[in-house]
N, C-alpha and C positions, 0 to 999 in steps of 0.2 A: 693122408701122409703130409701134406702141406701145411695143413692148421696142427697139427701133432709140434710140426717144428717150427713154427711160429709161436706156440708156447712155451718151446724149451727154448728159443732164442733168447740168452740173458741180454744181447745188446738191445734188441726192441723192447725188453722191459723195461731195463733202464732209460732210455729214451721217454717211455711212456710214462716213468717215473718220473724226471724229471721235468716235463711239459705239464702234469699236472699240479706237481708243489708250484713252479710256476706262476703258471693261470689262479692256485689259489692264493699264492702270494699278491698278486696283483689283484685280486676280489678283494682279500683284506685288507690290504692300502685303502683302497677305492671307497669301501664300504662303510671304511671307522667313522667316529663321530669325534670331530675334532673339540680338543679342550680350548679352556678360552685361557685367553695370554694372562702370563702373572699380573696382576696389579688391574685388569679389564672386568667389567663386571657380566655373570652368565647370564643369560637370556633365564626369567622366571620360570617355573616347573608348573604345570596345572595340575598340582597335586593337594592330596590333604596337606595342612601346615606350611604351606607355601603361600605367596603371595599371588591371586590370580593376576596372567598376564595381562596388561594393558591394550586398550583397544578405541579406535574413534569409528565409529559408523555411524549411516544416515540412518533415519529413521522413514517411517511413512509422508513422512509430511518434508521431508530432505532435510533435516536439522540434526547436525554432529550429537551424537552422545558419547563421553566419553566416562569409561567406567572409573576410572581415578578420581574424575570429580564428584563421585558419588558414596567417597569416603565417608563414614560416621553415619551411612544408612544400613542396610541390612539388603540383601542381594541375589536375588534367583538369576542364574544365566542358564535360560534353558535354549541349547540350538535344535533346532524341528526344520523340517521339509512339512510342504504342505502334500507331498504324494504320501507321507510315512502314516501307516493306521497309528500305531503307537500314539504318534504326535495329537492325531488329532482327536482319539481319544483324552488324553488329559490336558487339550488345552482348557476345557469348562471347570478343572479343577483348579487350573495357575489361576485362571482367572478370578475366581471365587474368592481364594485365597489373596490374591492380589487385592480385592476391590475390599477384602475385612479387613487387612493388616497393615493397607496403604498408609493407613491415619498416622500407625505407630511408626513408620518410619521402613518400609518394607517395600521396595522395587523390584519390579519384572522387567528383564529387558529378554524378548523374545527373541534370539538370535536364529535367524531365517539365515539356512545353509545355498542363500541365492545362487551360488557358483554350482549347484548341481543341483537348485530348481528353477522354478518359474517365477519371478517376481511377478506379474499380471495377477497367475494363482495363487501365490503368497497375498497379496493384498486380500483378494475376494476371497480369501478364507480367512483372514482376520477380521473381513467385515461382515461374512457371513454370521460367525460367532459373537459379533460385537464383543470384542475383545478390546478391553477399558488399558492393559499396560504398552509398553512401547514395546515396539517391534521394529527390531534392523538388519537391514541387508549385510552379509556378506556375500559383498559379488566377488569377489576375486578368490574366496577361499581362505586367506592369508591366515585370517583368526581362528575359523576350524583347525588348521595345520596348526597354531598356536596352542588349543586347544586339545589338539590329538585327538581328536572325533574319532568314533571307532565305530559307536553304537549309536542310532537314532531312536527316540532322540540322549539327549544327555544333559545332565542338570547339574550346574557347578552354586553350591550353595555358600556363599560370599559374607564376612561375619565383617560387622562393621570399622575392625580394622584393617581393612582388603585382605584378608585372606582366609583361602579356601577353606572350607569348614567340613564340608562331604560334598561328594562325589556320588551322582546314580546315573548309570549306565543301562541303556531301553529305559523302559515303560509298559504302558502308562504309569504313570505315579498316581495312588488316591490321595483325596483332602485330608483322609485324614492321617498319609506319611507328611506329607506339606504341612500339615496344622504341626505337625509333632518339631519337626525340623525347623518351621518358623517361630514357634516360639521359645523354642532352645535360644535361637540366635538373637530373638529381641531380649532377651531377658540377657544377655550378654552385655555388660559396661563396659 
């Protein structure tokens, strides 16, 4: 009898109706994704046809790289964990690839998702593999989040007018999708 007129009560419905347009009015405020100001420029998209976002990390030996300066080359950004199987599966592959197509103008920069692994283990797994490209930390995360990291690992394929060219999301990758894809991009003017 009690829950009977609890649901015929129109005033507690409407009550309940209104506390939840509310609450979601206020989730939508909260949650939007704000535009940037007229005449401000947006933060880049790490997408195809975009320009990959810019970034300065250390590297193994502590020395900035920074991906802008590496303009007019051709550009694997692969981020890996060294816990990820994926990763450590095709790193023999970047590498391979790396060490044939360096000549022509072809960089690897190993971006290590340091903010949610082990740097100690990141090292001793690139030197386990004697892994010949550079390899940088992100300790803080920032460039993942820049990146939109979703899937480990993730390959942002960088054509030598900085931008983005493809996108692959997991792994492993074989030599010979990376043969395919890098020489599309060298043969690019």
């Amino acid at each position: 009898m009690m829950f009977t007129k609890l649901l015929t009560d129109s005033r507690r419905w409407r009550a309940l109706l209104i506390a939840v347009i509310s609450v979601s009015s206020i989730w939508i405020y909260l949650s939007r994704v704000t535009t940037p100001i007229a005449g401000s420029i947006a933060p880049p998209s790490p997408q195809i046809g975009f320009t990959a976002p810019d970034f300065t990390l250390e590297d193994l030996n502590g020395q900035s790289i920074k991906l802008s300066d590496l303009r007019g080359k051709v550009v694997l950004i692969n981020l890996w964990a060294s816990w990820c199987p994926p990763c450590r599966a095709e790193m023999s592959a970047i590498n391979n690839s790396y060490t044939h197509y360096a000549d022509q103008g072809f960089i690897v920069l190993g971006l290590n998702t340091t903010f949610q692994d082990d740097e100690t283990a990141a090292r001793a797994f690139a030197q386990s593999l004697n892994l010949s490209f550079s390899i940088i930390f992100d300790r803080d995360g920032v460039t993942s989040r820049r990146y939109r990291l979703q899937a480990m690992p993730t390959s942002f394929f960088v054509g030598r007018d900085g931008v983005i060219r493809d996108i692959v999301l997991g792994g492993p990758m074989t030599e010979a999708l990376l043969t395919s894809k890098i020489q599309s991009l060298l043969a690019e003017k």
